[in-house]
C-alpha positions in Angstrom: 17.0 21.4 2.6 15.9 17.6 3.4 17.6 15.1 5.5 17.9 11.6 6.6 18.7 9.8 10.0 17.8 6.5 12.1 16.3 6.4 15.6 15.0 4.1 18.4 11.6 4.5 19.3 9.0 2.3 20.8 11.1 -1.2 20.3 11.3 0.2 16.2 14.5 0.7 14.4 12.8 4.0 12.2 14.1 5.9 9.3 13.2 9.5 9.1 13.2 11.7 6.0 12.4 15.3 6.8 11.6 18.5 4.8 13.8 20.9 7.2 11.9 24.2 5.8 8.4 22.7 5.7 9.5 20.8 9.0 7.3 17.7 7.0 8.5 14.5 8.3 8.1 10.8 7.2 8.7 7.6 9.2 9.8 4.3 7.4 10.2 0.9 9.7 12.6 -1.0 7.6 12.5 -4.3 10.1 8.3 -4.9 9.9 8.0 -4.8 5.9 9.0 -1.5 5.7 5.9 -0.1 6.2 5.0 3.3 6.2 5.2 4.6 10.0 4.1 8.4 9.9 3.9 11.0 7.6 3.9 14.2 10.0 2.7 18.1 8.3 2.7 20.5 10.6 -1.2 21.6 11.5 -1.8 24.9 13.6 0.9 24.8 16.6 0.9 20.7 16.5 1.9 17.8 14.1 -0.2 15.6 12.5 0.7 12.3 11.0 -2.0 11.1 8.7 -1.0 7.3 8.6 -3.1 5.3 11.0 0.2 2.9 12.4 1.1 0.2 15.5 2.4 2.1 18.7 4.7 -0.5 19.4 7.1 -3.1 18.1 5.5 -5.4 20.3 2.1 -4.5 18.4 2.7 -5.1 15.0 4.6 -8.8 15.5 1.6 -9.8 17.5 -1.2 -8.3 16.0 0.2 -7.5 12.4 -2.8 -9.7 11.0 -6.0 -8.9 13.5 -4.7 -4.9 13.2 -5.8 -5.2 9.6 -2.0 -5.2 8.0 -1.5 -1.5 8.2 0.9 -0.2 6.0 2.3 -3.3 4.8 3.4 -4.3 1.5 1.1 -7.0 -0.4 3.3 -9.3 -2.7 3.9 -11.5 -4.3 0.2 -11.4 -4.2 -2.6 -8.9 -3.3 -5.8 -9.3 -1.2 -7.3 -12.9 -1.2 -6.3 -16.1 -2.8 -8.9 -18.2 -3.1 -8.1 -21.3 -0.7 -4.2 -20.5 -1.0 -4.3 -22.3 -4.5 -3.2 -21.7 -7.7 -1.5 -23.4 -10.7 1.7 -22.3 -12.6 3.4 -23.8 -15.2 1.2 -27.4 -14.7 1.7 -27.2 -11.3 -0.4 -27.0 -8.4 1.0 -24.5 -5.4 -0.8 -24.1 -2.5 0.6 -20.8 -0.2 1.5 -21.7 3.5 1.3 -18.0 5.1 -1.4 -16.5 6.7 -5.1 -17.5 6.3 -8.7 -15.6 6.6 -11.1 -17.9 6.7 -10.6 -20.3 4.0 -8.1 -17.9 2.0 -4.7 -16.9 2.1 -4.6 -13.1 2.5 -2.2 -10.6 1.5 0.7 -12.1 0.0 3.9 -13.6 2.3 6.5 -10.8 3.0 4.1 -8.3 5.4 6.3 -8.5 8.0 9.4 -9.3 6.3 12.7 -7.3 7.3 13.8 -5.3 5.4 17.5 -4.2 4.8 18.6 -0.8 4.0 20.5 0.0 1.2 21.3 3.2 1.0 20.2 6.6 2.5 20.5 9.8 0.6 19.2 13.8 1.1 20.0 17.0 -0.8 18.6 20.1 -1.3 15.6 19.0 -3.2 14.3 15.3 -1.1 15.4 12.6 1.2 15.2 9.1 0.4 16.2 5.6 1.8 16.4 2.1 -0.7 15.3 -0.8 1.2 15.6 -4.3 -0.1 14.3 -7.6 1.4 15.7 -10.8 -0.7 13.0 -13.6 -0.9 14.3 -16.9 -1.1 11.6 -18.9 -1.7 10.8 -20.0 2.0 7.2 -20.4 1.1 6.5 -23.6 -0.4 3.4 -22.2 -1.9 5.5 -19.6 -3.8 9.1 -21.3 -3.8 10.7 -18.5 -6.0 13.2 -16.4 -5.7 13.0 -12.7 -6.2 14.0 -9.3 -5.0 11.6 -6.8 -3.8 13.2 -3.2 -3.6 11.3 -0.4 -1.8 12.1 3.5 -2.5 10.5 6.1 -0.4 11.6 9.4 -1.4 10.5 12.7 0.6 10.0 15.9 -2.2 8.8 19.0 -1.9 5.3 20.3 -1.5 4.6 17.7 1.4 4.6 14.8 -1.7 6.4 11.2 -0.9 6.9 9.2 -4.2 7.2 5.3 -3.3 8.8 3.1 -5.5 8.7 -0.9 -5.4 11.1 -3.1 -7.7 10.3 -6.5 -7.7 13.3 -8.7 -9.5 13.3 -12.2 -10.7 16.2 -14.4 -9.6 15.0 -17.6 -11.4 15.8 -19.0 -15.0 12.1 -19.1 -16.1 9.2 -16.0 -15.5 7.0 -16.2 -12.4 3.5 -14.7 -11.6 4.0 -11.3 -9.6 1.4 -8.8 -8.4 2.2 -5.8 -6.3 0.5 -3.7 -3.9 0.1 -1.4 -1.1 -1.9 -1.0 2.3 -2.0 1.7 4.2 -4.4 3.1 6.1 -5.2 7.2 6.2 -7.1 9.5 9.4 -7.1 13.1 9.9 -7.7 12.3 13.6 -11.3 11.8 14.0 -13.9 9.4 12.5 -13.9 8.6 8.9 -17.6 9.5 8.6 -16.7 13.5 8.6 -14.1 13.0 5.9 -15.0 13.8 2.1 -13.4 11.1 -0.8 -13.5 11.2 -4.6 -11.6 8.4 -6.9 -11.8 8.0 -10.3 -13.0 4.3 -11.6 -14.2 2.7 -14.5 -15.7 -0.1 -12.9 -16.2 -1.6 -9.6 -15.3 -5.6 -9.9 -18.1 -7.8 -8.7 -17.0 -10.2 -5.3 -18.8 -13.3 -4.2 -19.4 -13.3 -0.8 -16.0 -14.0 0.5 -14.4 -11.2 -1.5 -13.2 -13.1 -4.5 -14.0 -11.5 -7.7 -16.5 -13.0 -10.5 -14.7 -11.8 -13.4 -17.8 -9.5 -13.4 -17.2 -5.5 -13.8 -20.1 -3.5 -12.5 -20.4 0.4 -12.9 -20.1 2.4 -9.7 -21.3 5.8 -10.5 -20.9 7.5 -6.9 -17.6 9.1 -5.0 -17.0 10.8 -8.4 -16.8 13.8 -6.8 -16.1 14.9 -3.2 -18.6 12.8 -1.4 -18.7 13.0 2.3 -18.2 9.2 3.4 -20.9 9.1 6.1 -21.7 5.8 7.2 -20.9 3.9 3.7 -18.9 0.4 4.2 -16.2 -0.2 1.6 -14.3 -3.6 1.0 -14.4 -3.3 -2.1 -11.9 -3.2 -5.6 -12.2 -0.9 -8.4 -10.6 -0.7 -12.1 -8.7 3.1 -11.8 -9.9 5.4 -14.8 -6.4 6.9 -15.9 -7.9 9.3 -18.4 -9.9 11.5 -16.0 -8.6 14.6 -14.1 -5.6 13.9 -11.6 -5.3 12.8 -8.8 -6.7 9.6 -9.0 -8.0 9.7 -5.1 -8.8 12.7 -2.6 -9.1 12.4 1.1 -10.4 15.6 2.6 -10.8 17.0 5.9 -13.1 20.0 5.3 -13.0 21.1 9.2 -9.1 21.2 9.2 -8.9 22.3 5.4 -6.2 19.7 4.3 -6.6 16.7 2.1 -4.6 13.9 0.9 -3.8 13.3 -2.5 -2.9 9.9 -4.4 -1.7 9.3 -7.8 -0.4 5.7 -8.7 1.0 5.6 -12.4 -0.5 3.2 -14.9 1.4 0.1 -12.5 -1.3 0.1 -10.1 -4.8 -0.1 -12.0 -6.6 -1.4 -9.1 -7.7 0.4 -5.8 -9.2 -1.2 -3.0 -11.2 0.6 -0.5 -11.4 -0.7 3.0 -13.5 0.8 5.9 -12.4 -1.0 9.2 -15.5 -1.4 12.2 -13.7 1.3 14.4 -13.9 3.6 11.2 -11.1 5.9 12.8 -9.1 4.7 9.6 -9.3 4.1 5.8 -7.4 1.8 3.8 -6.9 3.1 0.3 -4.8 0.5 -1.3 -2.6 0.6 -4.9 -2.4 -2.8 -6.4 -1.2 -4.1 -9.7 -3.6 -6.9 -9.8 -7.3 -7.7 -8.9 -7.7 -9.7 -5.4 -7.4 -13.8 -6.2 -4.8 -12.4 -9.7 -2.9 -15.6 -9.5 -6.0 -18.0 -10.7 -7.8 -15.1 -12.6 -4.9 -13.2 -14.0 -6.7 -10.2 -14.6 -3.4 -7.6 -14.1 -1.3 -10.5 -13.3 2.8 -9.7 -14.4 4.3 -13.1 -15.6 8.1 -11.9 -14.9 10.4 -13.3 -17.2 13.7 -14.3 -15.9 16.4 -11.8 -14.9 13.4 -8.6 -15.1 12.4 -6.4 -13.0 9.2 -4.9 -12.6 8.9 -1.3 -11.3 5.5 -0.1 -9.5 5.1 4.0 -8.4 2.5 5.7 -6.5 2.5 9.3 -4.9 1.0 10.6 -1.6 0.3 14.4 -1.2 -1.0 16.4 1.4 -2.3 20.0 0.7 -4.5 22.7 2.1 -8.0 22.1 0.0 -8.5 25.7 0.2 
């Protein structure tokens, strides 16, 4: 039996769905982009929560951006933009949100609030719709458009989360999607074994804005203990090789993460932060700088809706 209830906690308004028989719990915070808060599995006589989150309210509106954007959702656009520009339809737009060095980073609705629609649990999960409603505040991407967030808590310690992105304008716009959370088993990142399946890893120039160049990337195949290898990197997801698409594994606590995006998100990006307590595994739609590259760019027509899925698991790896 699953269920589903709102509490107070640390300045956060937070959803919780829970597995009542597992006793598996995840946190949603529907008021800072409705990012992912916990996602708790019982571990020996204590609870773990694998999602590396802000411990305050407080934290996340002030240091949302220099914490890395943990959790948050990337769109309309993912990763960099290269100088905030791009052109659509003959025009020239030029993003006003937040900047990294010469680029805007990570789209404009990270720490957007997010309503909540509707919250629902049965016998077999516990889920919670959230909707924000952009209205074009941002006059480097003054269109409107819906962007409708599903988290739904199954069995066998797997959440399925679902984004809908809708177009309220009369003519298509250019959409890309993604996620950005960051994952820890508790202790450094270095101990941790990871596999994902790519074709190719894209080429960056120095400030992280792809080439257009694909280059092959033969390693993390198969369960590769991280050590001290730095990722900010993107790579092209190879859907015809075994499922799941990425493994996390803790070999000392024998439990690993799971993820498997559908064919929506063809890109992963792998970020290793300095304090490498974390690591960012990221689902996206599009390559970083999509918008003036278009490589897995959506042009939206009017009235559509786009729909974007990925799946988190945790399991014992015995």
């Amino acid at each position: 039996m699953f269920s589903v209830n709102t509490k107070e906690e640390d300045g956060f308004e937070i959803v919780v769905l829970k597995d009542e028989l597992a006793n598996t719990n995840v946190k949603i915070i529907p008021a800072c982009g409705a990012i992912l808060h916990a996602f708790n599995i019982n571990y020996g006589k204590d609870t773990l929560n694998i999602i590396d989150h802000y411990n305050s309210r407080k934290e996340f509106e002030e240091q949302v951006e220099t914490k890395g954007f943990k959790g948050c959702k990337l769109s309309p656009f993912v990763c960099r933009l290269k100088e905030g520009k791009y052109e659509f339809g003959d025009k020239e737009y030029i993003i006003e949100k937040f900047y990294l060095g010469n680029h805007a980073l990570h789209g404009i609705i990270y720490d957007a609030s997010f309503d909540i629609v509707k919250l629902d649990a049965g016998a077999e999960s516990a889920s919670v719709e959230l909707l924000f409603a952009y209205k074009g505040k941002d006059k480097g991407f003054p269109f409107k458009y819906d962007c409708r967030i599903i988290y739904e808590l199954q069995k066998n310690n797997s959440l399925e989360i679902t984004t809908v992105i809708k177009n309220h304008e009369s003519f298509a716009i250019p959409v890309a999607d993604g996620w950005h959370p960051y994952f820890s088993f508790g202790g450094p990142i270095n101990d941790l074994q990871l596999s994902f399946k790519c074709e190719h890893m894209l080429e960056f120039d120095e400030e992280l804005i792809p080439t257009n160049k694909k280059l092959p990337y033969p390693a993390f195949k198969t369960l590769t203990q991280i050590g001290d290898t730095v990722f900010d990197n993107g790579f092209l997801v190879d859907f015809n090789d075994t499922i799941p698409v990425v493994i996390l594994r803790d070999e000392e606590k024998e439990l690993q993460l799971e993820i498997q995006p559908d064919p929506s998100y063809p890109f992963l990006q792998i970020y290793t932060p300095g304090h490498r307590q974390s690591i960012a595994i990221e689902n996206l739609s599009a390559a970083p700088d999509a918008f003036n590259n278009e490589n897995g760019l959506t042009i939206l027509p009017a009235g559509n809706e786009a729909i974007y899925k990925t799946n988190f698991r945790i399991s014992n790896s015995q």
